[in-house]
N, C-alpha and C positions, 0 to 999 in steps of 0.2 A: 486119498487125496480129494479135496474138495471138488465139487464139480464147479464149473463157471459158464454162467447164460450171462450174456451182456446185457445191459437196459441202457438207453437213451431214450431222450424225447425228442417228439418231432413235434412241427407244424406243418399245417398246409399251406402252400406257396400261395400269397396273398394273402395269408390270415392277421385280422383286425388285433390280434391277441397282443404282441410284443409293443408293436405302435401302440396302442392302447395304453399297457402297464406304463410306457417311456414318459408318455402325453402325460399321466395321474401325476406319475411320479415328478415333471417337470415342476405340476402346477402347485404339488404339494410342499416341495422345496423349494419354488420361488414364493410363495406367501408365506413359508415361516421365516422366510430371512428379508422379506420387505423391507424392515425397518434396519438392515446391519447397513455398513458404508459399501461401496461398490469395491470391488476386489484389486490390489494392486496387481499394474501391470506387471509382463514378465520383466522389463528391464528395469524397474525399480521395487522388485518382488527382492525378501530377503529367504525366500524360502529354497532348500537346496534342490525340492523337487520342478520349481520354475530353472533353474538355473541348468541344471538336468536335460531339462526338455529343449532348453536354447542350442546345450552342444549337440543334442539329435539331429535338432534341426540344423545347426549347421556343418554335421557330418551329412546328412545327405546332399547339402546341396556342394560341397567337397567333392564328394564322390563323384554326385553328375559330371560334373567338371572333370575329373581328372581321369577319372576310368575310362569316361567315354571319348577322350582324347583320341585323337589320329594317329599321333605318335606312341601313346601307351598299350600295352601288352600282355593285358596281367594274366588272361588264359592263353600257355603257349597253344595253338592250335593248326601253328602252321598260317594261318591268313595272312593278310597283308592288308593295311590299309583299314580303312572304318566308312562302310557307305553308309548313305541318309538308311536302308534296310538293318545295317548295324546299331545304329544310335538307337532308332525307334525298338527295335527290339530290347537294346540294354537298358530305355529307359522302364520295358515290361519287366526285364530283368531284376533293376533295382527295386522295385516295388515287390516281385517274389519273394526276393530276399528280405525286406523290409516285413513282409505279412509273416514269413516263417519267426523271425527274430519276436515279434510282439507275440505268436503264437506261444512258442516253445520259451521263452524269457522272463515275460512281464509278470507273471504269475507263480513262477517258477519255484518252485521248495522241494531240496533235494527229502527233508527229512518229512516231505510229506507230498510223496511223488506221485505221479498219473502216468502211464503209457498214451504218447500222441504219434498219431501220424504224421511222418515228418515231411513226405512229398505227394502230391493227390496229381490229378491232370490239371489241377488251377492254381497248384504252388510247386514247383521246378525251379531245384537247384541240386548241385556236386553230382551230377550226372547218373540223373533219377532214369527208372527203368520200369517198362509198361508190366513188365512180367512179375515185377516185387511190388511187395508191403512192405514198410520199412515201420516201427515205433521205437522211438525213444524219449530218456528222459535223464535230466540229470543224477548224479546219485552223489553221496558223500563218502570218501574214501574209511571213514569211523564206525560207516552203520552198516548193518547187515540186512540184505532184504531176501524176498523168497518171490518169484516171476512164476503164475500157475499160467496156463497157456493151452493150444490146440494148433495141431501143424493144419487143420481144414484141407489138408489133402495137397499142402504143398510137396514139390519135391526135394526141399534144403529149407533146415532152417536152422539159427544160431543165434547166440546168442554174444557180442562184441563187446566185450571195455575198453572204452577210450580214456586217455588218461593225460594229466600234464594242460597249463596253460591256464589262464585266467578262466573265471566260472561267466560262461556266456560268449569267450572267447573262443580261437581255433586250437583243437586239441592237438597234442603234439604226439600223441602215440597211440597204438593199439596195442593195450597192458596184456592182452589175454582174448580168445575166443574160446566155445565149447559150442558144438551143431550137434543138430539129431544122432550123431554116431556114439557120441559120448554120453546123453543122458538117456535114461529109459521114456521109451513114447508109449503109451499104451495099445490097445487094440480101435480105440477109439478118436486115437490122435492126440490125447491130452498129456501135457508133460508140469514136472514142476522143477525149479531149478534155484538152486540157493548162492546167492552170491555173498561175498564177503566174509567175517569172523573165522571163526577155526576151521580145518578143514576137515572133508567130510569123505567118505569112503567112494561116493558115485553124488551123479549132478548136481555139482557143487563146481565154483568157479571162486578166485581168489580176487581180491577188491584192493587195488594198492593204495595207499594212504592218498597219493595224487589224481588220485580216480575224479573222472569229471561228468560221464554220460555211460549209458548204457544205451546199444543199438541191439534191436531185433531185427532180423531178415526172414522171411517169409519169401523162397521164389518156387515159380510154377511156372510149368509148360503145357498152357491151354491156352483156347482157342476161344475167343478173344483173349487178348491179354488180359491177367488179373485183374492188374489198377484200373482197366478202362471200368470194369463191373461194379460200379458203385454199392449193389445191392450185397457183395463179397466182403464179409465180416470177417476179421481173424479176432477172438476172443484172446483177452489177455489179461491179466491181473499183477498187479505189483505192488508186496507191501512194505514194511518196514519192522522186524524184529524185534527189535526196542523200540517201541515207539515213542513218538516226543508228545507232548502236552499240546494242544491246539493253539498253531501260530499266533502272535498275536495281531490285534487290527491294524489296518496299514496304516501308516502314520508319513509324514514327510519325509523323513530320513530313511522307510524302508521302501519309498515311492520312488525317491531317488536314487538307489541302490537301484531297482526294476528298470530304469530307465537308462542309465548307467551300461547294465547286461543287454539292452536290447539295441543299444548304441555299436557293444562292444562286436554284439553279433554280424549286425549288420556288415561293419568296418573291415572284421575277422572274412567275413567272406566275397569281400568284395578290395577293396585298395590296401588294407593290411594283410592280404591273406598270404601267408607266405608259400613258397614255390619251391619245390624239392630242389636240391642242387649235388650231386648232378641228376641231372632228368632220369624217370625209371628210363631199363632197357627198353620195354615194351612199347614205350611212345614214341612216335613218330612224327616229324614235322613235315615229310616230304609227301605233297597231296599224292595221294591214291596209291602208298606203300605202306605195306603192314613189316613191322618189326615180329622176331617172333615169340609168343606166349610167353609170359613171365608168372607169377608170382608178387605179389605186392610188398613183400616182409611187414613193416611196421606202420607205414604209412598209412597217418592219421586217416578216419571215414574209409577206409580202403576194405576189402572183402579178402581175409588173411586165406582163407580156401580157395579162391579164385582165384585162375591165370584170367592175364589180361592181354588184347593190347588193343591198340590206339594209332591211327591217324587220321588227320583235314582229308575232305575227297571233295573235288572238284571238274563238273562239267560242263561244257557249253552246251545253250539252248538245245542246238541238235546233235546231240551226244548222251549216253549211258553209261554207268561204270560196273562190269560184271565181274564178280565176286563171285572166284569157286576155289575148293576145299573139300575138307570132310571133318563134321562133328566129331571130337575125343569122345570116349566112352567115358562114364561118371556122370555126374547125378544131373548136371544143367547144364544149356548150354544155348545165347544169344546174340543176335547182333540188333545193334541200335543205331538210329542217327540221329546226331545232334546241330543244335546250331553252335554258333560259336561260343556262346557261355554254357556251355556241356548240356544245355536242355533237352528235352526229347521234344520230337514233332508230337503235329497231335494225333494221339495214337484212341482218340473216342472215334474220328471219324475217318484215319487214313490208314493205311500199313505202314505204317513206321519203323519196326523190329520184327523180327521174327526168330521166334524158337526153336528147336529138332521137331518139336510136336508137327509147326505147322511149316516145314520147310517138305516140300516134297523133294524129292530125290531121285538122282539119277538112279540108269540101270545099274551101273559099278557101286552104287551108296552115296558118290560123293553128290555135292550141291552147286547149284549154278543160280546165283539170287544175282536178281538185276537192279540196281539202283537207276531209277529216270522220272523224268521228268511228268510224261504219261506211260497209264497201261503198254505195256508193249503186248500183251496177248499171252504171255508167255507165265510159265509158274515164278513165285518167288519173286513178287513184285515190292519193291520198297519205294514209297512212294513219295517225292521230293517237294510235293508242293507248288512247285516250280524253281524253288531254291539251287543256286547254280553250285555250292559251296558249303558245305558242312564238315561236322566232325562224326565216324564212324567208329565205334567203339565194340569188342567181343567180350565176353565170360566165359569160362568156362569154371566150371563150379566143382571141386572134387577132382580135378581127371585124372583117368591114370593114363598109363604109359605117356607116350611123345604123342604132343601136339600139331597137329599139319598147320604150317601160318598157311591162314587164308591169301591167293593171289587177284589182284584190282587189275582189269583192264579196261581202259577208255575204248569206246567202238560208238558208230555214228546209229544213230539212232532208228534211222531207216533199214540199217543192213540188220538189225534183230527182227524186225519183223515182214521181211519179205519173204 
């Protein structure tokens, strides 16, 4: 199996180098076309890629409107209501969502795909996790590709088909997964993994004609969390077994098509995105009650190894919410908090989740993590920012036997640390 060293380029923060090329480049393309007529507006443009861009733009400005409504609901999370701290978040929100869509879309060729990372600490959304790397990329249900890779010392990692739903839109299913248990890893961590065409004796994964994205998961239980470690590489490669002929140049009609998927993306996860009916078991609307541990089954972006669950927790100023339990045995296991569009706090500068690695433990094993406002002095601090109100969310990755649901109790904030 081939070996894989990543290469990127960098620059240095502030460097003259990009501005520079932009600047030549401006000057060079506005004097060869001096002499052409000035360009038609968009609303009397007959080109489909201006036409394109108009319903972008008035899909977002839809969206602002209507998601960010008082009365709208689109993430059940238990809340009530939309304060001015709401809006202004969701308007950070939509703009997430917008930066991932242009990432992961606008460029986008299944039959001539890239591994991207799909959430960083500066693009959050579907309820990203300080502990994982997540890459993905679309694929074509027709072609066959080969993913070379290195687990870098996670403790789970896999490989997900999502499948169903328009290309750029929200997928409706999870076709198939295969994790480290089923492919060979080597001694070094490096794995190779063949998706699609005929099948194959060992790591080898089946590609349905409907197939729309491939997700990789990478999670670990260190200390800082993963994602906050910018300098934390996961090598990955993905090609294509038959390969096609080199796209051709972009033209209007495949500009518009790009604009179109980054529309769809956008729309898919924010005021089209649709809402399991009936709600998993696992979720909970009732602040500061956990349902107990499920299983995801099929559900789209969902982690088909991991139990879950889910509920809003909410405290006043002078108040805490203490979460104890005990870790399942198997391979991973986190809790997270979110705000109310499932986003993680900031977990570069705060505690925000914590792992088995970094959860210290009682004498009996089990844990007693404090959700507040400030330090309470005590271990297993999760830290709210000030935030009266969120959404708390668990993994457990692999477990075996029975799951303990974790229990929430509200307690005044002084009585923990006297």
């Amino acid at each position: 199996m081939q070996s894989l060293t990543p290469t990127r380029l960098t620059s240095r923060p502030g460097s003259l180098a990009w501005p520079l090329v932009l600047a030549l480049c401006s000057i060079v393309l506005g004097c060869a076309s001096s002499q052409s007529p000035p360009p038609a507006t968009a609303s009397s443009s007959t080109l489909a890629s201006d036409a394109a861009f108009d319903r972008l733009l008035a899909s977002i400005e839809e969206t602002r409107r209507v998601y960010l409504a008082d009365d709208q609901e689109f993430m059940k999370t238990g809340s009530a209501g939309m304060s001015p701290e709401d809006v202004a978040l969701g308007n950070r929100y939509l703009l997430h969502v917008l930066l991932q869509a242009l990432m992961l879309e606008l460029e986008s060729d299944p039959k001539h795909p890239w591994l991207q990372k799909i959430v960083t600490p500066w693009v959050k959304l579907g309820g990203d996790n300080a502990d994982a790397i997540y890459h993905v990329t679309p694929v074509d249900g027709s072609q066959r590709y080969r993913v070379v890779g290195n687990t870098v010392g996670a403790v789970y990692t896999s490989i997900t088909i999502e499948a169903g739903g328009q290309r750029g839109g929200y997928a409706g299913r999870i076709a198939g997964v295969i994790n480290d248990t089923q492919y060979d890893v080597h001694e070094d961590g490096s794995f190779e993994v063949f998706i699609g065409g005929p099948p194959r004796a060992k790591n080898w994964i089946a590609l349905p004609e409907d197939a729309s994205r491939i997700s990789i998961r990478h999670y670990f239980e260190e200390d800082p969390p993963a994602a906050s470690v910018m300098e934390k590489r996961v090598p990955l490669y993905i090609e294509v077994l038959d390969p096609a002929p080199p796209p051709p140049a972009p033209d209007d009609a495949s500009i518009a098509a790009a604009i179109e998927r980054v529309e769809r993306h956008f729309r898919s996860w924010t005021i089209d995105q649709p809402m399991p009916d009936p709600l998993p078991s696992w979720l909970s609307l009732t602040p500061n009650h956990l349902e107990d541990p499920s299983k995801p089954g099929t559900m789209a972006y969902a982690a088909q190894d991991a139990a879950y669950t889910q509920a809003p927790w909410a405290i006043g100023p002078d108040e805490a919410l203490v979460l104890t339990g005990r870790w399942p045995e198997g391979r991973f296991g986190n809790v997270t908090i979110w705000n109310r569009y499932i986003q993680s706090f900031d977990y570069r500068s705060r505690i925000v989740s914590l792992n088995r690695r970094q959860t210290q433990l009682e004498p009996d094993g089990s844990f007693r993590i404090i959700l507040a406002h400030e330090d309470p002095g005590l271990p297993n601090w999760l830290d709210t920012a000030g935030r009266t109100s969120g959404v708390m969310f668990w993994r457990f990755m692999l477990p075996e036997g029975e799951i303990e649901t974790p229990r929430a109790e509200v307690v005044k904030f002084e009585d923990l640390v006297r």
